[in-house]
C-alpha positions in Angstrom: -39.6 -15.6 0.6 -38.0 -13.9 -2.4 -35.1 -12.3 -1.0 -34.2 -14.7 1.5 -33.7 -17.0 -1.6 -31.8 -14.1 -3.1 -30.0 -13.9 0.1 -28.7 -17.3 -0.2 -28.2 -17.6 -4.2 -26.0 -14.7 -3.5 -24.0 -16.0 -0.9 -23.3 -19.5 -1.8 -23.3 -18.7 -5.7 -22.1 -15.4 -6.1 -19.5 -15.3 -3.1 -18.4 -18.9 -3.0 -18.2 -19.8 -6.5 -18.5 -16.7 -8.9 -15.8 -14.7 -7.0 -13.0 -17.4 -6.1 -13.1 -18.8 -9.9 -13.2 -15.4 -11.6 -9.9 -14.2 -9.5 -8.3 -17.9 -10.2 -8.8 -17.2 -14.0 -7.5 -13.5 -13.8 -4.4 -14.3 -11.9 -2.5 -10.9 -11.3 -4.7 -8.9 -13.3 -6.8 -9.1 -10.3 -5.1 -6.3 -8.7 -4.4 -4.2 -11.9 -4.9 -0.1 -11.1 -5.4 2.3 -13.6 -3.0 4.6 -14.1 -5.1 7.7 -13.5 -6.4 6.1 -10.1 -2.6 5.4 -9.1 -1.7 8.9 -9.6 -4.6 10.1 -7.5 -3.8 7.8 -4.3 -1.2 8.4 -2.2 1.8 6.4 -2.0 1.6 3.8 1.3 4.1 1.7 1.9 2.9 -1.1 4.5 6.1 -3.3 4.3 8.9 -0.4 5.3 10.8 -1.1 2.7 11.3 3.0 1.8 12.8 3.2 5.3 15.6 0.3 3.8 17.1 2.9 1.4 20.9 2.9 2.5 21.7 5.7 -0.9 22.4 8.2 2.1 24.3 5.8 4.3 26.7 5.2 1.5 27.4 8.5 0.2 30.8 9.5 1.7 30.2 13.2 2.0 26.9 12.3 4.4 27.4 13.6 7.6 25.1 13.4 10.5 25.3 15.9 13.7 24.6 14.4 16.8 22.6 17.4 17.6 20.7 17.4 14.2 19.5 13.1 15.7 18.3 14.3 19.4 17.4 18.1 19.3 13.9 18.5 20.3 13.2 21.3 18.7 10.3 21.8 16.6 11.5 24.6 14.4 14.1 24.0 11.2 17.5 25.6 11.8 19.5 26.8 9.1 23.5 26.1 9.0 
């Protein structure tokens, strides 16, 4: 009888109550990472928006081989 009371004190009090109000009062801080842990995880970037960096479109002495796009090669060649 004991845990299934803890069972349900945990899931309606804990998890529906405790939880939502606590984030609510911490706002951003929420999602606050230490600065040691940020270091240690790698960098993931789910939106794309690394892949948006036009810096190489716009340099004007960027050029791009047609061979260097569509060669299947696996191995690096050196010009």
């Amino acid at each position: 009888f004991g845990l299934a009371v803890a069972v349900f004190l945990d899931a309606t009090v804990v998890r529906m109550l405790l939880v939502p109000a606590t984030m609510e009062l911490l706002g951003d801080r929420n999602w606050w990472l230490p600065r040691w842990l940020d270091r240690l995880l790698p960098k993931i970037d789910v939106e794309g928006t690394s892949y948006n960096d036009t810096s190489v479109v716009d340099d004007p002495d960027f050029e791009l081989e047609i061979e260097d796009v569509l060669s299947d090669d696996a191995t690096p060649r050196r010009n």
